[in-house]
DRENVOKE-678636 format. One record per residue: x, y, z of N, C-alpha, C, CB in turn; residue in three letters. Coordinates in pm, whole numbers, padded with zeros to 5 digits, always signed. Glycine has a CB too. Layout:
<sites>
XYZXYZXYZXYZALA...
</sites>
This chain:
<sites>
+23062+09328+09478+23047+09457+09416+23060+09439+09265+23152+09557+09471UNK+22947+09512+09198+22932+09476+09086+23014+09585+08991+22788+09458+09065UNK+23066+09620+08868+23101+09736+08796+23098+09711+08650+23232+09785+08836UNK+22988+09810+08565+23009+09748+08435+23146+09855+08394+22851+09753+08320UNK+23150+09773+08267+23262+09846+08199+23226+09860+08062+23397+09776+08210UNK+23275+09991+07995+23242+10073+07887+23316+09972+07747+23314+10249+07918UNK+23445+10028+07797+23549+09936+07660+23690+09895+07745+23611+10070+07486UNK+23745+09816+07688+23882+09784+07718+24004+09818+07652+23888+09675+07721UNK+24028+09887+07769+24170+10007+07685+24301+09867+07671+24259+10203+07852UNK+24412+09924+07600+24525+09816+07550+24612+09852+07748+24657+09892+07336UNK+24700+09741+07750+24761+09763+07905+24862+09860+07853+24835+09614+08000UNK+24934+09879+07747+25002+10013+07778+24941+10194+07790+25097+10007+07670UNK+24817+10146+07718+24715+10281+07790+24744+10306+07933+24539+10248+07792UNK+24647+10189+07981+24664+10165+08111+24751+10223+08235+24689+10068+08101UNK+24883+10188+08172+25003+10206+08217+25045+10370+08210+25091+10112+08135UNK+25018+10385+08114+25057+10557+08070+24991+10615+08182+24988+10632+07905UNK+24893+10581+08222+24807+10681+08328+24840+10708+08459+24680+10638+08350UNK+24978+10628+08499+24984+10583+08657+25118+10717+08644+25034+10362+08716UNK+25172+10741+08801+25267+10882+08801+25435+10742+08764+25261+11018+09035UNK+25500+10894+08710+25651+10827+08681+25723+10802+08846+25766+10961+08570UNK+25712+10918+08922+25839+10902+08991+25830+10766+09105+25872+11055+09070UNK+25937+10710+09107+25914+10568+09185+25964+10571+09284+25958+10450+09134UNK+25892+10561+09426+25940+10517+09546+25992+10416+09605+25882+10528+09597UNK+25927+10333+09498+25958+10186+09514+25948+10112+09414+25888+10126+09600UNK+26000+09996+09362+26033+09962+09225+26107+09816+09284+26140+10092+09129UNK+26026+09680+09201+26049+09577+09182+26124+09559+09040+25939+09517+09206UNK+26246+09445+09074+26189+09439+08912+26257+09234+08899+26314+09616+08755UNK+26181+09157+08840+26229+09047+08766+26201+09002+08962+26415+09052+08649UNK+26113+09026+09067+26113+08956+09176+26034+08884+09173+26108+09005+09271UNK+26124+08738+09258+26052+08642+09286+26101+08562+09412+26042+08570+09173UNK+25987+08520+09494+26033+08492+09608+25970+08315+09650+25980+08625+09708UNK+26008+08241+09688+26019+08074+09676+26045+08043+09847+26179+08009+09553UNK+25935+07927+09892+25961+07876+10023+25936+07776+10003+25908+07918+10131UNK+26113+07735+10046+26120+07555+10001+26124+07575+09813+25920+07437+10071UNK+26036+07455+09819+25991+07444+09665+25859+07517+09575+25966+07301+09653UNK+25791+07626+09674+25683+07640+09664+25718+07804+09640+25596+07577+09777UNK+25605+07860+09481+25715+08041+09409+25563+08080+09472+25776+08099+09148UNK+25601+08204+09605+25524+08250+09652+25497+08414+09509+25579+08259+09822UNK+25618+08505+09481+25580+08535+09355+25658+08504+09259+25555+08647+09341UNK+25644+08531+09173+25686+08466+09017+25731+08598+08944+25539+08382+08919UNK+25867+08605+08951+25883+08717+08816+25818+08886+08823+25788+08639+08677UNK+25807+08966+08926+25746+09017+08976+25781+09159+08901+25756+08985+09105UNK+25742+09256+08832+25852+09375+08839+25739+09467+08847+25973+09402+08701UNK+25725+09575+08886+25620+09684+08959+25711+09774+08996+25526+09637+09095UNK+25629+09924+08970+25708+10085+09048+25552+10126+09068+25838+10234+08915UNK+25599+10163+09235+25492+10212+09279+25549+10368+09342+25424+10101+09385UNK+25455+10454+09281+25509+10585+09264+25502+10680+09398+25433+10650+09147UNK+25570+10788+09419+25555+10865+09534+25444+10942+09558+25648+10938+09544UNK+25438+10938+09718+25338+11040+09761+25168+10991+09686+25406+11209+09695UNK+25178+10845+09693+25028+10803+09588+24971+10671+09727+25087+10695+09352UNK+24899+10660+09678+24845+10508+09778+24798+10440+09686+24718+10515+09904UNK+24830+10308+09697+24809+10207+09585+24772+10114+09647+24914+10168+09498UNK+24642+10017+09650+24582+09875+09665+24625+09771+09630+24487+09860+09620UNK+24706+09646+09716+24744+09567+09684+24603+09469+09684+24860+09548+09753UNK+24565+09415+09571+24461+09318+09559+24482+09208+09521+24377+09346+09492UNK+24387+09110+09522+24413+08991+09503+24379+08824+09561+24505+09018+09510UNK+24343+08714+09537+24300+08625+09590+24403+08595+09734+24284+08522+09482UNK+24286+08503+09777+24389+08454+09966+24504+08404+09842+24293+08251+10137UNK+24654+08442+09933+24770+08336+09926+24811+08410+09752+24703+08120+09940UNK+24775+08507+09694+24836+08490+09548+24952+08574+09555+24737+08535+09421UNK+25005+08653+09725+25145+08656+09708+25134+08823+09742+25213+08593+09544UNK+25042+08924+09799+25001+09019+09870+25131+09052+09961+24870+08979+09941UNK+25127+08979+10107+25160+08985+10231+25294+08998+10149+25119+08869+10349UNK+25350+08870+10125+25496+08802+10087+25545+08955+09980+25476+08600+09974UNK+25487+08999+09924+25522+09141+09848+25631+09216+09911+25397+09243+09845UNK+25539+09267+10035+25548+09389+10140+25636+09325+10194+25427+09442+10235UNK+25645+09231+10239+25723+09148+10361+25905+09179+10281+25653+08918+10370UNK+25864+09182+10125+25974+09165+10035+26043+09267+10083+25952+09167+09887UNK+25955+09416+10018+25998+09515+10015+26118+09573+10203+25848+09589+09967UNK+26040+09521+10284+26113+09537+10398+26200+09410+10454+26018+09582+10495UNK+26241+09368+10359+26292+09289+10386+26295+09200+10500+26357+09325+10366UNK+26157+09125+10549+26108+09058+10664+26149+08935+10665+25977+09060+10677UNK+26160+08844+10512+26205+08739+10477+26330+08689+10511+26195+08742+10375UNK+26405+08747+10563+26569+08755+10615+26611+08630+10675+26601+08872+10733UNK+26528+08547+10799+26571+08476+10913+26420+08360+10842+26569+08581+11108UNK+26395+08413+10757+26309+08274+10743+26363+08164+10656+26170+08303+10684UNK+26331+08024+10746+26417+07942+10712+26319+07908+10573+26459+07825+10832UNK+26448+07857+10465+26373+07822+10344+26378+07903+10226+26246+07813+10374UNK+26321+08063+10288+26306+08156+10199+26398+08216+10104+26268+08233+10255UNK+26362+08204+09969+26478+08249+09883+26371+08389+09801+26555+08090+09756UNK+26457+08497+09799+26434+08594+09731+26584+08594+09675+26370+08715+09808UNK+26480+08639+09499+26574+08729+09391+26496+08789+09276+26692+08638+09319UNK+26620+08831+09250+26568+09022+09164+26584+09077+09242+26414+09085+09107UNK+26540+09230+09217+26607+09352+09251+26462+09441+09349+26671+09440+09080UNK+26512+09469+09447+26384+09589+09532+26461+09733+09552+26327+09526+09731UNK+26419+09814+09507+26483+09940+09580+26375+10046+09627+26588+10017+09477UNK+26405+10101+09747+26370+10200+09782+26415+10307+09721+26385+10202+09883UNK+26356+10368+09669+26419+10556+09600+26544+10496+09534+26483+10721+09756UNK+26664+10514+09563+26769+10517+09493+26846+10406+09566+26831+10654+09482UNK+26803+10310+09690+26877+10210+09770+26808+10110+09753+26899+10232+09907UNK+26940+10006+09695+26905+09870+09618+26835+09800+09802+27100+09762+09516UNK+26721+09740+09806+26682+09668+09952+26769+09574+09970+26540+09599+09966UNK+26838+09516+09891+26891+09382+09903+27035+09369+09883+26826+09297+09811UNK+27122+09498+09874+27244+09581+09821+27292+09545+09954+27234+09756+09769UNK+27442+09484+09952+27494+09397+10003+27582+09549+10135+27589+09279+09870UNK+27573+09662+10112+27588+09765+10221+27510+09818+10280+27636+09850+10199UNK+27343+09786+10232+27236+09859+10316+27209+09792+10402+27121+09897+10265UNK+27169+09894+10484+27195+09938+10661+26993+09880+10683+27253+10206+10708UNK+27003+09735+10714+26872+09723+10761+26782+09777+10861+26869+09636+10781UNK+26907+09839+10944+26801+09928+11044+26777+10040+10962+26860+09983+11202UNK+26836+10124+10863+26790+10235+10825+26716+10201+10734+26871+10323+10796UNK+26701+10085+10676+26610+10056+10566+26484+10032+10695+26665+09904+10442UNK+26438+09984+10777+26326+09993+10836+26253+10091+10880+26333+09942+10906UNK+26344+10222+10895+26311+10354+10942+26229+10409+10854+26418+10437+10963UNK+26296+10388+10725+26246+10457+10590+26097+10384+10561+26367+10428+10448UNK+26078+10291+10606+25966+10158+10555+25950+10092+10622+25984+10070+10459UNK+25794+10170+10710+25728+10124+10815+25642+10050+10774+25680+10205+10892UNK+25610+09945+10876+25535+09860+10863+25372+09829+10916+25609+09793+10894UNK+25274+09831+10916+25121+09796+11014+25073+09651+10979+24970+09913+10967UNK+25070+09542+11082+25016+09423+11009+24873+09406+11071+25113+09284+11029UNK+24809+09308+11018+24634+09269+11038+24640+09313+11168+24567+09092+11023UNK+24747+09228+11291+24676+09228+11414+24762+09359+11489+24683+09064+11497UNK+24747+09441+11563+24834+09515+11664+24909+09440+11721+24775+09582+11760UNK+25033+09481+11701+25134+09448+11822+25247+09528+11924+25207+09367+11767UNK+25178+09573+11956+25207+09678+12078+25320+09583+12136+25059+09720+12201UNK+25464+09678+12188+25575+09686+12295+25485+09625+12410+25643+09854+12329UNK+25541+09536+12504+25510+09523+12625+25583+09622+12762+25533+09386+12633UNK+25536+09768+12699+25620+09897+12750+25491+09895+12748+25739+10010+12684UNK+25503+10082+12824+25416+10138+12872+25331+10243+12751+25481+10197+12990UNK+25267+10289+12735+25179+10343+12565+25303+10485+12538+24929+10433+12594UNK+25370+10542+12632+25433+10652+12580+25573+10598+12534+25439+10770+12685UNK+25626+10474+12567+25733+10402+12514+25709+10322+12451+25805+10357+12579UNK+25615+10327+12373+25571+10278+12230+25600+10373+12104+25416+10254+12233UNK+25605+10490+12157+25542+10538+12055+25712+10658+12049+25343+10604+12091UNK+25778+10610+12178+25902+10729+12186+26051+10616+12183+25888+10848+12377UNK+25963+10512+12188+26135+10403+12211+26229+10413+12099+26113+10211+12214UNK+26158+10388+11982+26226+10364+11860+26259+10522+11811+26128+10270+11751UNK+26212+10592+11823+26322+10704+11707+26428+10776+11842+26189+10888+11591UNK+26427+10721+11943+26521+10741+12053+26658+10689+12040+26468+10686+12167UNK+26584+10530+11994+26648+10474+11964+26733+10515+11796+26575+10371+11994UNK+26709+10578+11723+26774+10583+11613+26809+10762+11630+26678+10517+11475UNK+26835+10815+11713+26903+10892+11690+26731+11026+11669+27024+10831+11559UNK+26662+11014+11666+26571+11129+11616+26531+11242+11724+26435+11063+11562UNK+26538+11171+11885+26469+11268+11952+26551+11209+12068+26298+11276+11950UNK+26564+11275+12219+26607+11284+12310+26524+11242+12422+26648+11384+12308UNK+26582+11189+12538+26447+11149+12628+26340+11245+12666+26487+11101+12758UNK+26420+11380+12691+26363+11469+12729+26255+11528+12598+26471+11556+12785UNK+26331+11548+12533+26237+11624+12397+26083+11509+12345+26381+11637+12216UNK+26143+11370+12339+26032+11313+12326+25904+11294+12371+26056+11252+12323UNK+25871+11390+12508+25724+11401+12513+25626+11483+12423+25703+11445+12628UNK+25690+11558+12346+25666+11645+12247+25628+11543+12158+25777+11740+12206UNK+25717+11482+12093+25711+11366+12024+25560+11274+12030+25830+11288+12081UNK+25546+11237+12115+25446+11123+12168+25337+11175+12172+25466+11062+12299UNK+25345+11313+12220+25179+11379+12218+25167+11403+12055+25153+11561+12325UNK+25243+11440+11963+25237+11505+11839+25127+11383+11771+25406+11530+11761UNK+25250+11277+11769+25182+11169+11697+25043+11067+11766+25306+11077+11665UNK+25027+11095+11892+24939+11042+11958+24792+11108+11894+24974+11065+12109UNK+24824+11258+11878+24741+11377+11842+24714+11328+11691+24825+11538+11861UNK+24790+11289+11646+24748+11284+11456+24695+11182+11431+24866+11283+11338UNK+24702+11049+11539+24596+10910+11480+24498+10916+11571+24660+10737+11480UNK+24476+11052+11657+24370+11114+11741+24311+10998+11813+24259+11196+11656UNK+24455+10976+11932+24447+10834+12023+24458+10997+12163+24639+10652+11998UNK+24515+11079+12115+24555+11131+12252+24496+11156+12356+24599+11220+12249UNK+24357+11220+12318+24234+11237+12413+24242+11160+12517+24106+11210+12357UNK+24175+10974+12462+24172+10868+12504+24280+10877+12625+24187+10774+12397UNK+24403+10878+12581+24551+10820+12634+24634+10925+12736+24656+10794+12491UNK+24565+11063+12715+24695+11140+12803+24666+11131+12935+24720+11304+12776UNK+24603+11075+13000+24581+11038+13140+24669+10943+13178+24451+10992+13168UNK+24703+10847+13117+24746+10704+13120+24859+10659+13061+24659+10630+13072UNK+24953+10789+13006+25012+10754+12932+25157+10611+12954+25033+10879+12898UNK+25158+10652+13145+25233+10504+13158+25157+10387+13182+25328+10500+13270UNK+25059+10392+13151+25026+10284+13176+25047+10149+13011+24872+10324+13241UNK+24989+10018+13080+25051+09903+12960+24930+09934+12836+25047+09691+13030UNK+24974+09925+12727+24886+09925+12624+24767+09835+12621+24954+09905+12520UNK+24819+09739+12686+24687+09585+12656+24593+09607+12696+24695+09439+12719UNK+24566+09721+12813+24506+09812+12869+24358+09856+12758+24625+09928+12897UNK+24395+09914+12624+24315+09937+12536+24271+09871+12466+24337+09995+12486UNK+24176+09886+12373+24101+09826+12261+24165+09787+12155+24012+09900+12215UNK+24112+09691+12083+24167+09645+11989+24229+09771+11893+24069+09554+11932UNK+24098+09814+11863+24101+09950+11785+24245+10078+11819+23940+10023+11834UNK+24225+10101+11978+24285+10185+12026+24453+10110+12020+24209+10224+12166UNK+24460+09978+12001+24564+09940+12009+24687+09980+11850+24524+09794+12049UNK+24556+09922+11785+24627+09969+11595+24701+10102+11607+24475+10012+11446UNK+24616+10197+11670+24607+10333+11642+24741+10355+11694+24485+10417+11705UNK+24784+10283+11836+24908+10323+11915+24977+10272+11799+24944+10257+12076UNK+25001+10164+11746+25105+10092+11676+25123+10189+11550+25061+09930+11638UNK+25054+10252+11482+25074+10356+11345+25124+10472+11388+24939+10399+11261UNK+25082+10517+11536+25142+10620+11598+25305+10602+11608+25075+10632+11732UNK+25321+10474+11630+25466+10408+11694+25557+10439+11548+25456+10198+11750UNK+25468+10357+11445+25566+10382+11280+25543+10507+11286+25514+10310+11107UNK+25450+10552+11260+25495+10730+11241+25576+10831+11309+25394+10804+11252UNK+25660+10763+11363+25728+10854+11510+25842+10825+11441+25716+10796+11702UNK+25905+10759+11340+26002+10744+11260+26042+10807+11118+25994+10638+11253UNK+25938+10889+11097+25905+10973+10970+25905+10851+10875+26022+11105+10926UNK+25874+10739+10827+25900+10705+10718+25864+10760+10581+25872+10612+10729UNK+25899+10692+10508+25901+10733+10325+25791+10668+10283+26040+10673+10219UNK+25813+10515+10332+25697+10448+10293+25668+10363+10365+25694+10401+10186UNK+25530+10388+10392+25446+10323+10489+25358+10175+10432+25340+10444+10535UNK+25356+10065+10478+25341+09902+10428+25232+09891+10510+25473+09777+10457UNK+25088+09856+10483+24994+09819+10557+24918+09675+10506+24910+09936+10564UNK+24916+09578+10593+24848+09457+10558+24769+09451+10631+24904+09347+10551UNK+24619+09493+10572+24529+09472+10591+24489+09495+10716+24517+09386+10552UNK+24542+09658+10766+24522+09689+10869+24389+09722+10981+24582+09754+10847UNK+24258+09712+10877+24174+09753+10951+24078+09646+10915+24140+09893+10936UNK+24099+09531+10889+24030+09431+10889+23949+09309+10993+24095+09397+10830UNK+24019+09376+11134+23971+09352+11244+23918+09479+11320+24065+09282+11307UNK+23901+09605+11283+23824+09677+11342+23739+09695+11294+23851+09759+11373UNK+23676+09792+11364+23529+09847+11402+23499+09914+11287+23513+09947+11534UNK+23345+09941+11232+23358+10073+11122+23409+10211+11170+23212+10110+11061UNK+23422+10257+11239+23425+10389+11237+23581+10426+11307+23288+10447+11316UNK+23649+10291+11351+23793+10352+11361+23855+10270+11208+23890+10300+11539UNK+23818+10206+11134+23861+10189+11014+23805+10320+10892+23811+10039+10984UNK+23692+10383+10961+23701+10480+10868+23783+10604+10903+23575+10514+10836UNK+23841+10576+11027+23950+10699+11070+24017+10687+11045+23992+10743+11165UNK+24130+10525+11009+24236+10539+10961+24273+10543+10810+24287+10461+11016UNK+24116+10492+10754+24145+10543+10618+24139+10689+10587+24059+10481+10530UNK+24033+10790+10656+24081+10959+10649+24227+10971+10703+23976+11068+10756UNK+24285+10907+10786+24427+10957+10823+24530+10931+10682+24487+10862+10971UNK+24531+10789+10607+24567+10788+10503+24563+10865+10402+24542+10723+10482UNK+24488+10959+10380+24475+11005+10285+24540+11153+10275+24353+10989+10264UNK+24542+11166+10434+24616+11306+10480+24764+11279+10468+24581+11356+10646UNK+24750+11117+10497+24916+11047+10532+25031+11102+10431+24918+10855+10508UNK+24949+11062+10256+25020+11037+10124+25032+11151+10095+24962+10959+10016UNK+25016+11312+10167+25038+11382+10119+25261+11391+10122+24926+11479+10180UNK+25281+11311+10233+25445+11347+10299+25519+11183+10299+25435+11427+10510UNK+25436+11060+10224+25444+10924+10200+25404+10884+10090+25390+10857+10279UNK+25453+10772+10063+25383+10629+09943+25301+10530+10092+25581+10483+09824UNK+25242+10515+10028+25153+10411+10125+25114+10301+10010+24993+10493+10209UNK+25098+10145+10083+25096+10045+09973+24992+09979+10086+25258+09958+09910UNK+24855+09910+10060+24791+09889+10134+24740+09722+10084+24705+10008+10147UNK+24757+09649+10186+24657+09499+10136+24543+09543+10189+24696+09324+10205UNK+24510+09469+10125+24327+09446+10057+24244+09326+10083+24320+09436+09888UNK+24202+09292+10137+24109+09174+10063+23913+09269+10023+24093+08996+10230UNK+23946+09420+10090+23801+09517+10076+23785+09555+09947+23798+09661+10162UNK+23744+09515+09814+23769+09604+09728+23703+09731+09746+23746+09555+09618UNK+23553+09740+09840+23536+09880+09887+23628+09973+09932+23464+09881+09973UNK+23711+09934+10045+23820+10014+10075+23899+10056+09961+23899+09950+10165UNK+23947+09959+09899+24035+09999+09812+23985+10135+09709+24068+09870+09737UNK+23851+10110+09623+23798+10232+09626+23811+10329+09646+23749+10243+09657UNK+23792+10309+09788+23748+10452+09892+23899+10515+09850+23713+10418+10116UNK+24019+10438+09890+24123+10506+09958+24231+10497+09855+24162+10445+10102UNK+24222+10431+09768+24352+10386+09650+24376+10519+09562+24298+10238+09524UNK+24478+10544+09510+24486+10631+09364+24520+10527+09261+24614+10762+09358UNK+24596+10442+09277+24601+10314+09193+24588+10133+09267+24754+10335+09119UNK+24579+10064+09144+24537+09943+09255+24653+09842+09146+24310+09880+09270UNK+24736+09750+09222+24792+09651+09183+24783+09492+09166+24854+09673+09227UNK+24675+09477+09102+24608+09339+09112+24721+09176+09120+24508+09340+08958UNK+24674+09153+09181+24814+08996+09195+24686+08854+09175+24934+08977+09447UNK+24729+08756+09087+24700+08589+09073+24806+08529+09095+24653+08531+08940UNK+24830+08436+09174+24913+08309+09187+25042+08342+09180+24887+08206+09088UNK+25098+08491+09271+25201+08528+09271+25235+08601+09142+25269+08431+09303UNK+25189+08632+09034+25212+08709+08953+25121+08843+08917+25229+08632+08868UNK+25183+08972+08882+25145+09124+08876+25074+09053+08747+25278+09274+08864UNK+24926+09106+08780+24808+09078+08614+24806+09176+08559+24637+09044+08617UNK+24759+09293+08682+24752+09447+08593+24761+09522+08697+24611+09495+08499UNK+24831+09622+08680+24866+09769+08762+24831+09888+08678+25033+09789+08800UNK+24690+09955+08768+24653+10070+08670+24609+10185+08764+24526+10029+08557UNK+24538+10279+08749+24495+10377+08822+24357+10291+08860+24488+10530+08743UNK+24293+10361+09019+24198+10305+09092+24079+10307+08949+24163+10402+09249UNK+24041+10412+08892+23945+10432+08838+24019+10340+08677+23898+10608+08852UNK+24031+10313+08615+24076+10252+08554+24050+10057+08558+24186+10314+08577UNK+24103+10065+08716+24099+09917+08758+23948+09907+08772+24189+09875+08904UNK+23871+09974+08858+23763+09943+08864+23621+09935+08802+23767+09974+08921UNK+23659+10040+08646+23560+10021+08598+23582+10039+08472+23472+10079+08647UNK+23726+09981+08398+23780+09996+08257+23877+09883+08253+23851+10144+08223UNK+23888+09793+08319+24046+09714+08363+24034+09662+08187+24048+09539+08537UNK+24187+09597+08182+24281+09559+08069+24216+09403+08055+24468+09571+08111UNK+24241+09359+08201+24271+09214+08193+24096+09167+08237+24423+09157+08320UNK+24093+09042+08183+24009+08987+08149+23986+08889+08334+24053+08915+07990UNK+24066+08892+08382+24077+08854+08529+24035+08924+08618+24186+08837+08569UNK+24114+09059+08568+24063+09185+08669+23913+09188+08654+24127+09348+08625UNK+23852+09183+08564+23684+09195+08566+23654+09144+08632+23599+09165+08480UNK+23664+09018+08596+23563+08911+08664+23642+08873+08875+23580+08716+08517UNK+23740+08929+08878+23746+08974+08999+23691+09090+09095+23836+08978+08997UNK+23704+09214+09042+23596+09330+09035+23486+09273+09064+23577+09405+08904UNK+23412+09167+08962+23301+09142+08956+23231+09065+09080+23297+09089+08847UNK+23319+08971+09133+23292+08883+09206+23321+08730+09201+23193+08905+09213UNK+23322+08720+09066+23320+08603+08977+23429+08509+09014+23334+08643+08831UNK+23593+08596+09076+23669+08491+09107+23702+08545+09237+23783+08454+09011UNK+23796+08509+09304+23856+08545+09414+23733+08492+09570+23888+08727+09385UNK
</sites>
């Protein structure tokens, strides 16, 4: 995808344009496996209630971001994170936060579905049962609500005990976003979630996104810069583990700062 560009604004222009309030906020992060700096020095606020494009070449430190922010890195052997992550006003890495409640708040969707080896209505009712949100009884309410909003329910209310593996690839994602959304989160983490589906349930879950960020932050990997487009309000460009430029979608795509970002835009690298 090609985009010319007019002039090149200074990066604190840039910057001025994106919203203040921060949902989420890096700052001085960097994360190392073994001997090898997956990012470098990292500091980023990604603002509320917005959807922002994580972009960037294979491996320049995308996934390992998100993984940060929810702190996934925990049990991996090797892995050293430091600097500072907070959610809203809770340090991620603050030596009293409650990792199960930090997961509640900051749901996760990765490339492939991975559906409970439960039945599709204890997918989608196990976990906020489990944390206190809904009751066995009350949770059929629950399950149809959110089944109804990633508009799996049609498909599914026949079957609802039955095993998920049962469905489509497609139909499978859909259960699994149904499953995070049954937790209300704050902020929702997607890697590159629709990169194995179909067009037309990847263009459903990008209309659901967009309805999503009205009551969320959503932070999305990329390797589409079309998608990103389509669905971003701002985009956060990453090289070799380090933030190049963070600006508004329209900005990044056809005014960027950095001299990288173009010729990525362009085609030229990545």
């Amino acid at each position: 995808m090609s985009v010319g560009y007019l002039s090149i604004p200074n990066t604190a222009t840039a910057q001025r344009e994106l919203s203040n309030s921060a949902a989420v906020r890096a700052r001085g992060l960097s994360v190392s496996l073994g001997s090898r700096r997956l990012l470098d020095d990292v500091s980023v606020t990604f603002p509320e209630r917005r959807i922002t494009a994580i972009v960037g070449p294979t491996g320049c430190g995308k996934t390992t971001l998100l993984r940060s922010i929810n702190r996934m890195h925990d049990h991996t052997p090797g892995m050293a994170v430091r600097g500072d992550v907070s959610v809203g006003d809770t340090p991620v890495y603050g030596p009293t936060t409650h990792l199960r409640e930090l997961r509640r708040r900051v749901g996760m969707l990765f490339q492939r579905a991975n559906p409970f080896p439960q039945s599709i209505e204890e997918n989608v009712a196990v976990a906020p049962r489990a944390h206190g949100l809904t009751t066995r009884r009350s949770s059929c309410e629950l399950v149809e609500r959110q089944l109804i909003e990633v508009g799996l329910w049609e498909a599914v209310k026949d079957r609802l005990g039955h095993s998920p593996f049962t469905l489509s690839g497609g139909q499978q994602q859909l259960l699994c976003l149904a499953r995070t959304l049954a937790l209300s989160p704050e902020v929702l983490l997607l890697d590159e979630p629709t990169s194995a589906l179909d067009p037309g349930t990847t263009e459903h879950i990008e209309s659901l996104l967009k309805r999503l960020r009205e009551r969320m932050t959503i932070l999305i990997v990329t390797h589409n810069l079309s998608q990103a487009l389509r669905v971003s309000d701002e985009v956060a460009f990453f090289m070799a583990g380090k933030l190049v430029e963070h600006a508004t979608a329209n900005t990044f795509f056809h005014d960027a700062a950095d001299q990288r970002s173009r010729e990525y835009v362009s085609g030229r690298i990545g």
